[in-house]
VOLUM-955487 format. One record per residue (C-alpha): residue in one letter; x negated, y negated, z negated. Coordinates in pm, whole numbers, padded with zeros to 5 digits, always signed. Example, Ala and Ser with C-alpha at 12.3 -4.5 7.8 and 13.67 -1.06 7.14 Angstrom:
2
A-01230+00450-00780 S-01367+00106-00714 
//
This chain:
92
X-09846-09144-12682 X-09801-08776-12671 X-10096-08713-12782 X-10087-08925-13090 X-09983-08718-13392 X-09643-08777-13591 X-09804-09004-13860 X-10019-09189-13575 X-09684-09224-13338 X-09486-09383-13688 X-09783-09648-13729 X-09791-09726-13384 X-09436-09809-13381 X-09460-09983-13670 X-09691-10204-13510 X-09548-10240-13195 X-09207-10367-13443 X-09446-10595-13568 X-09495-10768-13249 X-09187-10792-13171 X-09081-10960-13467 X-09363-11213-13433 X-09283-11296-13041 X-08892-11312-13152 X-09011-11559-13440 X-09228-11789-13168 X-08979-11806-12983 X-08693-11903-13210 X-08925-12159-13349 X-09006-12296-13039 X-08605-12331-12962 X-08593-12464-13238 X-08841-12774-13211 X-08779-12776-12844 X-08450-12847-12859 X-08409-13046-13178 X-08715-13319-13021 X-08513-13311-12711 X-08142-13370-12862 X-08164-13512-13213 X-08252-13873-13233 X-07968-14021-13499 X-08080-13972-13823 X-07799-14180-14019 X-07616-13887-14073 X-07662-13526-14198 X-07416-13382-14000 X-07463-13368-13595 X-07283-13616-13324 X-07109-13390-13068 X-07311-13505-12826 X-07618-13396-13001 X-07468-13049-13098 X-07340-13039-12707 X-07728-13077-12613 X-07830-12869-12843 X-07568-12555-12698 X-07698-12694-12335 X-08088-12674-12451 X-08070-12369-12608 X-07895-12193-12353 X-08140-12299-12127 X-08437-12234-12293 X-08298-11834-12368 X-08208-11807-11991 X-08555-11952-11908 X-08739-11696-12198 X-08515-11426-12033 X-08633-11476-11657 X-08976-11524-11763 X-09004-11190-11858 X-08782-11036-11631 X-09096-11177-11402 X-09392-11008-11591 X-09172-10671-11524 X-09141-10679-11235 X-09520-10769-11197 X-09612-10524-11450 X-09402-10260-11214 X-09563-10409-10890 X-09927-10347-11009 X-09847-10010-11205 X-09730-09887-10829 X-10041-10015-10668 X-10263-09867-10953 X-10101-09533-10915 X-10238-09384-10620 X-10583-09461-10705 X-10616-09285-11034 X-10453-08959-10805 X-10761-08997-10586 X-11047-08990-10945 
//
């Protein structure tokens, strides 16, 4: 990245925001249908039952926690073969 000009380094992060945004946006959707399939099935009422707004709290928690040590995981991977790559370049 240092050797991307100031204009070229703005766009790139630009982009990179992008991508962000759109993985945040997956997965709030899919939190969102996940959990709602899952813990809404009484549809005589607009508001929710407790229990469904308890499963919902449960469910969502779990799904973040799950999203969160997922990629916790493909760090520490991403770490694991950056190491292993390392020395090789040295020898080229």
């Amino acid at each position: 990245m240092d050797q991307l000009n100031v204009k070229e380094q703005q766009e790139f992060q630009q982009i990179v925001e992008q991508k962000q945004m759109k993985d945040f946006m997956r997965l709030y959707s899919n939190l969102v249908s996940r959990c709602f399939e899952d813990c809404v099935n009484d549809f005589t009422s607009a508001n929710l039952t407790s229990k469904e707004s308890s499963c919902i709290s449960k469910c969502s928690e779990k799904f973040l926690k799950h999203s969160e040590r997922v990629g916790q995981r493909f760090q520490e991977q991403k770490y694991v073969l950056s190491s292993s790559l390392t020395p090789t370049r040295k020898l080229n």
